[in-house]
N, C-alpha and C positions, 0 to 999 in steps of 0.2 A: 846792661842786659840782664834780664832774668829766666831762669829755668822757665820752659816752658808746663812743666809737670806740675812743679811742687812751689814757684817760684820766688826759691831763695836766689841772691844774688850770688851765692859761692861759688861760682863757677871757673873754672881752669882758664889758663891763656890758650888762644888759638893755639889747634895742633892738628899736625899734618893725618889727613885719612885717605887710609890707602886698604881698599876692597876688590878682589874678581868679581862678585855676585851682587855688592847694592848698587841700587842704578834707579834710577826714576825712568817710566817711560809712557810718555806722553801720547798718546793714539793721536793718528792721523796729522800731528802739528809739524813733520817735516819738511814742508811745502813742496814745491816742486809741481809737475802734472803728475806724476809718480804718488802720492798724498805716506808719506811713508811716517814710522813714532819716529817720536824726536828721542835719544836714552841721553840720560842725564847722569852724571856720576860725583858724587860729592867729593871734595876736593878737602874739608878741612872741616875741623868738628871743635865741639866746647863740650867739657862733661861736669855734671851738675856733683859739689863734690859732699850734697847732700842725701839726694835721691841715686844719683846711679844715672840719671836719664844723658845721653848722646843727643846731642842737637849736632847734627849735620850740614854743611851748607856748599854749598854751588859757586865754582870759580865767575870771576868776572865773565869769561869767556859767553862759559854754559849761561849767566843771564842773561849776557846778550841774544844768545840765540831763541832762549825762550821766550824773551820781552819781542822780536822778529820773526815768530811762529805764528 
């Protein structure tokens, strides 16, 4: 995997990301007759230990649900 920024390969091992306030939210993909966001919460990050940059990423769970939106 590469930095998506700068794309060096130096990036860190998976590691646990834990936020109150980032969140992805999808308008209208929560299906239902209700048409509600679907909110998305990254689960676990990579940090670029060249650039600085966090790449975030989405438990299995949260893909399923968005791959089923």
């Amino acid at each position: 995997m590469k930095c998506a920024v700068c794309g060096s390969e130096a990036l860190t091992q998976d590691q646990t990301y834990s936020s109150f306030e980032t969140h992805v939210r999808v308008k209208g993909a929560g299906g239902g007759w209700l048409s509600k966001d679907l909110t998305l919460k990254p689960e676990w990050a990579r940090i670029c230990l060249d650039c600085g940059h966090v790449m975030l990423f989405l438990g299995a769970s949260d893909v399923r649900r968005l791959k089923d939106s």
